[in-house]
LOBA-92322 format. One line per 2 residues: number of its first residue (from 0); for each residue z, x, y of N, C-alpha, C. Coordinates in nm, 3 decimals. Layout:
% residues N
NUM = Z,X,Y,Z,X,Y,Z,X,Y  ...
% end
This chain:
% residues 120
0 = 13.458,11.702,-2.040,13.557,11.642,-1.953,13.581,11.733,-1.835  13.596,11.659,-1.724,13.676,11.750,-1.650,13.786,11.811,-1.598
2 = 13.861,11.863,-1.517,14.035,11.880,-1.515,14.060,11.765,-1.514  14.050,11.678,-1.459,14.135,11.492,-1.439,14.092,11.419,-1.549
4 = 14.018,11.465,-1.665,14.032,11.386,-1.827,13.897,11.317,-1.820  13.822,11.333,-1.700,13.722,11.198,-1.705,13.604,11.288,-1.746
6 = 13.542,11.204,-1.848,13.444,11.246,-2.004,13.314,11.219,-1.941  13.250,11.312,-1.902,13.127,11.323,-1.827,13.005,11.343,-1.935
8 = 13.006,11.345,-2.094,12.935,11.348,-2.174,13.016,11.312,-2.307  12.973,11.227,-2.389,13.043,11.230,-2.534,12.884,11.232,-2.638
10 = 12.935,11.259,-2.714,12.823,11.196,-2.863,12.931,11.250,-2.983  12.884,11.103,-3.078,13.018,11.081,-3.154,12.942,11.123,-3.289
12 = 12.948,11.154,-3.369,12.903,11.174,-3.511,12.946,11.115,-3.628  13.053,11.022,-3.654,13.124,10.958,-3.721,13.180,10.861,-3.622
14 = 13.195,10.748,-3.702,13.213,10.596,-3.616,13.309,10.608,-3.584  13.419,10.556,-3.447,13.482,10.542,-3.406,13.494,10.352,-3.302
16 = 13.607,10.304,-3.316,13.586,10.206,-3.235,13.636,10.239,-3.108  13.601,10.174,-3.016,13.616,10.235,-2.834,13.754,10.249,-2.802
18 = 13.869,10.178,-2.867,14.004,10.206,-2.792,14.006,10.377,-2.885  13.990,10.350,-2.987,13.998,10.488,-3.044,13.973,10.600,-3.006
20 = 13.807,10.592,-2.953,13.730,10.690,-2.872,13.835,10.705,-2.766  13.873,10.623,-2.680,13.963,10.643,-2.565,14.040,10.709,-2.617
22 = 14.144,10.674,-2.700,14.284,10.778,-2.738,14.215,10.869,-2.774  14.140,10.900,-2.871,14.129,11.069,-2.889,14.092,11.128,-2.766
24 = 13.969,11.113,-2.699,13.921,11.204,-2.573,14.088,11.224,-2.492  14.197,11.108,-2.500,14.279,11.165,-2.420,14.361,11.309,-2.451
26 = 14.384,11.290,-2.629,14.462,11.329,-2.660,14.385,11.509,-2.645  14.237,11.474,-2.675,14.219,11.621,-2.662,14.215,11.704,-2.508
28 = 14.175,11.586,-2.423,14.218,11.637,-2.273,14.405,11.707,-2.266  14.454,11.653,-2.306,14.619,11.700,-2.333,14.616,11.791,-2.411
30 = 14.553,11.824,-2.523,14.604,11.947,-2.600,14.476,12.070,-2.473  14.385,12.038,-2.448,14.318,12.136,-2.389,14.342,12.205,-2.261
32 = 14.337,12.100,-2.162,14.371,12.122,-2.023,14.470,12.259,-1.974  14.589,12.240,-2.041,14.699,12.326,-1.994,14.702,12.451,-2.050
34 = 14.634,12.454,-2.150,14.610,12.606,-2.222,14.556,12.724,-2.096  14.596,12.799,-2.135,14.615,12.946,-2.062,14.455,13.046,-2.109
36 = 14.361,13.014,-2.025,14.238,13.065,-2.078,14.225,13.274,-2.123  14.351,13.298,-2.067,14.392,13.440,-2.042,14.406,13.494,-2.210
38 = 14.561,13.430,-2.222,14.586,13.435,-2.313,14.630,13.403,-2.450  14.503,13.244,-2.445,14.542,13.133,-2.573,14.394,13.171,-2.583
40 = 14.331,13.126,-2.777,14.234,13.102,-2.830,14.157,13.020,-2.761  14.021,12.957,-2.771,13.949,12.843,-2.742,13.931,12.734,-2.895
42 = 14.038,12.772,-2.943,14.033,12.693,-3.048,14.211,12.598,-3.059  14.189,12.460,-3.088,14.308,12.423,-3.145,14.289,12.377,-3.229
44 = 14.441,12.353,-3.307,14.421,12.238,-3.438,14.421,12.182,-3.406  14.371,12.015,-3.463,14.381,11.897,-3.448,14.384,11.785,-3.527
46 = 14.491,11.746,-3.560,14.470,11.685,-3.664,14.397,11.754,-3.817  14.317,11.691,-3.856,14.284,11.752,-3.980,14.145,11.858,-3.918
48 = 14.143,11.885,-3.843,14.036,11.918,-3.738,14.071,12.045,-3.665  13.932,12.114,-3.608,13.962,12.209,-3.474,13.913,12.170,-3.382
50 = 13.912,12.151,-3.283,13.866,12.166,-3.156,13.845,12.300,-3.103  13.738,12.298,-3.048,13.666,12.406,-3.010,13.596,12.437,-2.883
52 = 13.655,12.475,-2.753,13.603,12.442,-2.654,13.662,12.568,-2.546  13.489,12.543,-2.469,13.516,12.660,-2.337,13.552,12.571,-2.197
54 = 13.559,12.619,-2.111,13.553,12.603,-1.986,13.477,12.673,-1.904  13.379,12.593,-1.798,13.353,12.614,-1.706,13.341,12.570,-1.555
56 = 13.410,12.618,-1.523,13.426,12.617,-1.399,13.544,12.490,-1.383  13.487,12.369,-1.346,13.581,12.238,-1.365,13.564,12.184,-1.481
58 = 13.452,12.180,-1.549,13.436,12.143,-1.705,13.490,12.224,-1.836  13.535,12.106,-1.894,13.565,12.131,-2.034,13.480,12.095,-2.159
60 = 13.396,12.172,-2.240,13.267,12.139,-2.315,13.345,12.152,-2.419  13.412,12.073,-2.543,13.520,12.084,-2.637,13.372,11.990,-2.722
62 = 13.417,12.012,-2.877,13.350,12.000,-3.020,13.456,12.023,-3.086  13.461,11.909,-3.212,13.564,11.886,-3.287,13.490,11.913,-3.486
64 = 13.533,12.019,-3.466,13.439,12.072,-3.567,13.559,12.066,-3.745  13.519,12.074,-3.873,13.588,12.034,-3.972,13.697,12.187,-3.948
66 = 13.799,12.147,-4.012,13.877,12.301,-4.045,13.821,12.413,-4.064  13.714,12.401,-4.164,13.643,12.529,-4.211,13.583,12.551,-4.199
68 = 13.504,12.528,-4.084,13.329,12.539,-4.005,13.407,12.649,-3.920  13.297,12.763,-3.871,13.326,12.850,-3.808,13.357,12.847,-3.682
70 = 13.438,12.898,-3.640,13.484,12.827,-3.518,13.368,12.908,-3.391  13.359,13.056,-3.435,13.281,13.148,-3.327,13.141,13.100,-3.335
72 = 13.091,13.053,-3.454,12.944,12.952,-3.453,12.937,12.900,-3.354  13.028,12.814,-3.318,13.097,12.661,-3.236,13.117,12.719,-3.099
74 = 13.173,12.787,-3.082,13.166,12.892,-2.957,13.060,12.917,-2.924  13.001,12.972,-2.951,12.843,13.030,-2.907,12.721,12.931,-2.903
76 = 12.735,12.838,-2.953,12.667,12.699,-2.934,12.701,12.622,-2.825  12.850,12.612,-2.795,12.860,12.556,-2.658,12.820,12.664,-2.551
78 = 12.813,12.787,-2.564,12.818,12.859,-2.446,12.627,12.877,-2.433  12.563,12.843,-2.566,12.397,12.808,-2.581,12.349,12.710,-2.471
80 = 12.413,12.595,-2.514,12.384,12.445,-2.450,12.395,12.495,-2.337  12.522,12.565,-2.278,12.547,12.538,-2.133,12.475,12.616,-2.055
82 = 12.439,12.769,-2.142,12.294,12.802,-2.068,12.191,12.770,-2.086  12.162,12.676,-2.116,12.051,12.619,-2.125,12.046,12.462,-2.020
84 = 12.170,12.428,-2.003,12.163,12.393,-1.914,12.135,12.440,-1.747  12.205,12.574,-1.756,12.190,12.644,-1.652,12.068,12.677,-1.627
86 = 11.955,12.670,-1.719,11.794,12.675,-1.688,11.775,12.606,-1.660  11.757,12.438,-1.703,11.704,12.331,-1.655,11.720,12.295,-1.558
88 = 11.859,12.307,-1.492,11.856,12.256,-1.354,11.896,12.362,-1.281  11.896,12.466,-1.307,11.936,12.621,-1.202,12.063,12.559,-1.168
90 = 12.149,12.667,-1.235,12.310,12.639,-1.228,12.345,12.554,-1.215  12.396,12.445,-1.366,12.429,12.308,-1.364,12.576,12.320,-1.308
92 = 12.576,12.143,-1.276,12.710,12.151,-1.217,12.711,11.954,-1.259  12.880,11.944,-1.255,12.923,11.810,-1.279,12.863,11.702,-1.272
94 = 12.779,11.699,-1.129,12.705,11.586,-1.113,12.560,11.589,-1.171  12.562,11.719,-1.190,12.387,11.721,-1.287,12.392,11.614,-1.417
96 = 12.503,11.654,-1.500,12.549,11.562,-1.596,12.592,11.418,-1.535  12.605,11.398,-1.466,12.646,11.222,-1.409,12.546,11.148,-1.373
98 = 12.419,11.237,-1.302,12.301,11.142,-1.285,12.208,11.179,-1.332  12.174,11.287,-1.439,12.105,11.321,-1.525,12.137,11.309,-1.658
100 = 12.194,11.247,-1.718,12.282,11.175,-1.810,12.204,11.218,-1.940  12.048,11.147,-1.928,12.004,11.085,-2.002,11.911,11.235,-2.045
102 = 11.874,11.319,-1.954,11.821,11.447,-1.989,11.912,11.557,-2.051  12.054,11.540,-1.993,12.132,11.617,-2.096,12.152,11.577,-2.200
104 = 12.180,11.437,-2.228,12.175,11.400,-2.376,12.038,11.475,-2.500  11.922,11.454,-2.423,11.797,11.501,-2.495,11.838,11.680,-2.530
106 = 11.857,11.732,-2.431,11.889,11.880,-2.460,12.004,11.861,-2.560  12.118,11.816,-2.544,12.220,11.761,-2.662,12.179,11.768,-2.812
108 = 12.094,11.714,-2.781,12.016,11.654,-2.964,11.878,11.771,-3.001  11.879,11.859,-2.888,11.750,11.935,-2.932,11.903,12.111,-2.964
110 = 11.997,12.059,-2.965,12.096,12.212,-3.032,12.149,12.161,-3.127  12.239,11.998,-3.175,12.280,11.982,-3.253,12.195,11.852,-3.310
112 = 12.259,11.856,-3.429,12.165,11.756,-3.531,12.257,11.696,-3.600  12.296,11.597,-3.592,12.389,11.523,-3.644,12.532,11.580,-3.658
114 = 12.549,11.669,-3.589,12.690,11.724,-3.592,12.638,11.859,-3.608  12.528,11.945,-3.656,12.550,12.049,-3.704,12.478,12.125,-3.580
116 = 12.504,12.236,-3.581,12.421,12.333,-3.486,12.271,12.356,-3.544  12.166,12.341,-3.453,12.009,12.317,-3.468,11.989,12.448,-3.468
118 = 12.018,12.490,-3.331,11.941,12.634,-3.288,12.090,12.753,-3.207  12.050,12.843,-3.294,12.119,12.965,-3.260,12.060,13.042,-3.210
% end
C-alpha cells in the first residue's frame, strides 16, 4: 500500500470475499500508517494475527503472518523481495508495481509459496 491506503499489490492465501478483502487492507492501512518508524516495532497485533511490515520510501510491504511464525523471518523476506525488486528494474518504485503488475506478481511466487517463505 501506499501512504493514501491504495493497495498496489495483494495475494491472499486463505479465501476472503472482496468487501472483506476491502475492510481488512483498510484496517491494516490504519493500524500501520501512523506508527512512528523511529520508535515503534515493524510488527503489530492483529487480530488473531501479526502483521509484519517495512516501509519504503512511499510504500508499505505489510504480511500477515500466524502469531507464532517468526516475525524477523518475515522481516527479512520482505526486505529480500524488495531487493530483488530493486534488481529487476534498478531501483523499483510505485509505478514499477502498477504497470508491471504481472512481473512482480511472478517474483512474488518465486519467494513465497503458498504463504510460506521459499527462499532466504
Amino acid at each position: 500500500q501506499n501512504r493514501q491506503g491504495k493497495t498496489r499489490l495483494s495475494k491472499w492465501y486463505v479465501p476472503y470475499e472482496d468487501e472483506e478483502k476491502v475492510k481488512l487492507k483498510g484496517e491494516v492501512h490504519r493500524l500501520v500508517a501512523p506508527r512512528d518508524q523511529k520508535h515503534q516495532s515493524n510488527f503489530v497485533e492483529f487480530r488473531n494475527y501479526k502483521i509484519v511490515y517495512r516501509r519504503y520510501a512511499g510504500l508499505f510491504f505489510c504480511v500477515c503472518v500466524d502469531a507464532n511464525d517468526n516475525e524477523m523471518a518475515y522481516l527479512e523476506a520482505i526486505h529480500f523481495f524488495v531487493e530483488v525488486l530493486d534488481a529487476f528494474f534498478g531501483n523499483v518504485c510505485e509505478l514499477d508495481l502498477v504497470f508491471n503488475f504481472y512481473k512482480v506478481y511472478a517474483i512474488l511466487d518465486e519467494v513465497f509459496l503458498a504463504g510460506e517463505i521459499e527462499e532466504t
